[in-house]
C-alpha positions in Angstrom: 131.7 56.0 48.6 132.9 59.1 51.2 133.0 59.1 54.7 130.1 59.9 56.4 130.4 63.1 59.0 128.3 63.6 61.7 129.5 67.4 61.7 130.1 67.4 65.3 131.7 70.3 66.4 135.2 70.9 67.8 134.0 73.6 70.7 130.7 73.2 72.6 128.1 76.0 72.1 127.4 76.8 75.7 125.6 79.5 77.6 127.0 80.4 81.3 124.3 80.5 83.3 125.5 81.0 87.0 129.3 81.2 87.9 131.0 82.0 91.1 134.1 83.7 91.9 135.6 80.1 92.7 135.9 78.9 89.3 132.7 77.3 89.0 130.1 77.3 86.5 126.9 75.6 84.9 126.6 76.0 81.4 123.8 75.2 79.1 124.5 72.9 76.5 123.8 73.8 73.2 125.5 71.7 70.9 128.0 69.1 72.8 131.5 69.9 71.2 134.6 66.8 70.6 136.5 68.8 72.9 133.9 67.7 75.5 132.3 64.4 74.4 135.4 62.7 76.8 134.7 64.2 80.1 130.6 63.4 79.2 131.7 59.6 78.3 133.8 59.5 81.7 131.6 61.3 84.3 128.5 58.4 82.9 130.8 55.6 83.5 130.1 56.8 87.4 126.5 56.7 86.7 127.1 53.1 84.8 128.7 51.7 87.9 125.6 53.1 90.2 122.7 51.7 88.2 123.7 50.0 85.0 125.4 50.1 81.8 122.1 50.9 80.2 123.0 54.8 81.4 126.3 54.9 79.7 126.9 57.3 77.0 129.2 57.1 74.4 129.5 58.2 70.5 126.3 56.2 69.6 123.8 57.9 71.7 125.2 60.5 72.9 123.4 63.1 70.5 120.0 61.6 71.8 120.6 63.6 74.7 122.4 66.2 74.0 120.6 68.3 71.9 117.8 71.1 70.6 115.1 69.4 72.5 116.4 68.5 75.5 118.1 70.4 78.5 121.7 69.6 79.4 123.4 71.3 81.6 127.3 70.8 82.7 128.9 72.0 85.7 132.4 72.9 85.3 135.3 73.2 87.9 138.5 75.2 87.0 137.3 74.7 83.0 137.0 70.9 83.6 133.3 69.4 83.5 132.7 67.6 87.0 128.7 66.9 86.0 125.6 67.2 84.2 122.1 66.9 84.5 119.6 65.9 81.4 116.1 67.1 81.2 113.9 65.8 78.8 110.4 66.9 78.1 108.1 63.3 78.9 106.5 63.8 75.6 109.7 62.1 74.1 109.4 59.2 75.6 105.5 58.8 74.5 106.9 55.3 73.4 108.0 54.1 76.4 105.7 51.5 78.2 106.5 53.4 81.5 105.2 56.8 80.3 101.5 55.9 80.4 101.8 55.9 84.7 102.4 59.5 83.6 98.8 61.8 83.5 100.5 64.8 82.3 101.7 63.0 78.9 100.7 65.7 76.3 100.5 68.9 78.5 103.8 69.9 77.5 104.4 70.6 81.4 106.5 67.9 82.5 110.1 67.4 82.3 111.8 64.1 83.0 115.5 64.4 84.3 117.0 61.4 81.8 120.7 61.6 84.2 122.2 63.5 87.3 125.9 63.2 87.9 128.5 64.5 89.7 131.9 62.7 89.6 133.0 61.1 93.0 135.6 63.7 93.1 132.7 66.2 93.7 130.3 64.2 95.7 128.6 65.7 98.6 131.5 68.6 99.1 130.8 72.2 97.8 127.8 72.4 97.1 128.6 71.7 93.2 125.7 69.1 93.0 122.8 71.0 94.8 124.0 74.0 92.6 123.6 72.4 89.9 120.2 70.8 90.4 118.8 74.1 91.9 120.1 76.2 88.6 118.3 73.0 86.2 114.5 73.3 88.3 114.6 77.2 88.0 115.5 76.9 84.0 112.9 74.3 83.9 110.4 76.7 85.7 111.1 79.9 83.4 110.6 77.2 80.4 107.1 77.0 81.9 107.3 73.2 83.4 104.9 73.2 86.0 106.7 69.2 87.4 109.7 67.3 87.0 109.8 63.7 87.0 112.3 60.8 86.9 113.3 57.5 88.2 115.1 57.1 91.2 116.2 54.2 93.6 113.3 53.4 95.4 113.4 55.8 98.8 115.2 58.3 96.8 112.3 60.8 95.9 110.8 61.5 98.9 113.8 63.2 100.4 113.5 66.2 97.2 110.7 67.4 98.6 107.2 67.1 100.6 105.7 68.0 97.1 106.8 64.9 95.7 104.7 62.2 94.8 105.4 58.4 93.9 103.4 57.6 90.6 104.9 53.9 90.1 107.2 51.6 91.1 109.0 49.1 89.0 110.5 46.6 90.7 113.3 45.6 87.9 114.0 48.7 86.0 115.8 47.9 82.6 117.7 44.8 83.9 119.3 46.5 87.1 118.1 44.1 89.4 117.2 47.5 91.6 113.6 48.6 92.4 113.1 52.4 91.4 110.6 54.4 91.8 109.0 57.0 89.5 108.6 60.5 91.0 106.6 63.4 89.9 107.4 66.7 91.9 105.7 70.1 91.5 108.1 73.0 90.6 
């Protein structure tokens, strides 16, 4: 029997959607290249060790999120990735017992941001992760999303935004011993 191939890519298929003179950038993510799966796989380990291993990507899921359906973007320092953010419209999650706190399931107006990282290295210096969260809400906006959603650690969401709204909170989300809080905020 042959091998099976998953035809990843050796390059990712990117679009530069805002760059500075500094050597920043945010790309969109078309199709996630090898040359970048590692950075990906390392930047989540940060988000691993702040919630759970439950948000760790790696070869087996990492095509789940990075692909034609959702929105991934990468923000990239000197040509090395330093963070992402993952929107997904909520309609992909119609299985998910948590999705039904959501009344704009089927509008096709919702997007749900699955991760937002920056590596510690970047943290809170720069600018690099408001930049990249600002570039995400107005692609989600010309995509027509009228609201962005997401889980959070409970008193996260109400310092996005005055326009955010709690919809539900779950007081053990997927094992982490954490209470987080679902969020819906107008764009």
């Amino acid at each position: 029997m042959g091998q099976l191939t998953l035809n990843i890519i050796e390059q990712s298929e990117v679009k530069v959607i805002a760059s500075s003179a500094f050597n920043f950038r945010i790309e969109i993510v078309y199709q996630l290249g090898k040359s970048d799966m590692n950075d990906i796989f390392e930047i989540s380990k940060d988000l691993a060790e702040i919630f759970d291993n439950n948000f760790l990507l790696d070869e087996n899921n990492i095509n789940k999120y990075f692909n034609n359906k959702t929105l991934p973007f990468i923000a990239r320092f000197k040509g090395e990735i330093i963070g992402y953010i993952i929107g997904v419209p909520i309609e992909k999650f119609e299985t998910e017992s948590w999705i039904r706190y959501d009344k704009n399931l089927g509008k096709n107006n919702t997007i749900y941001t699955y991760a937002f990282i920056m590596s510690k290295k970047y943290r809170k210096i720069g600018g690099y992760s408001k930049t990249l969260k600002r570039v995400y809400i107005n692609w989600a906006k010309k995509k027509n999303f009228k609201y962005v959603t997401g889980h959070v650690k409970q008193g996260l969401a109400k310092k996005f935004s005055n326009r955010t709204e709690i919809v539900k909170i779950f007081n053990n989300w997927y094992h982490s011993n954490s209470v987080f809080e679902y969020y819906r905020r107008e764009l």
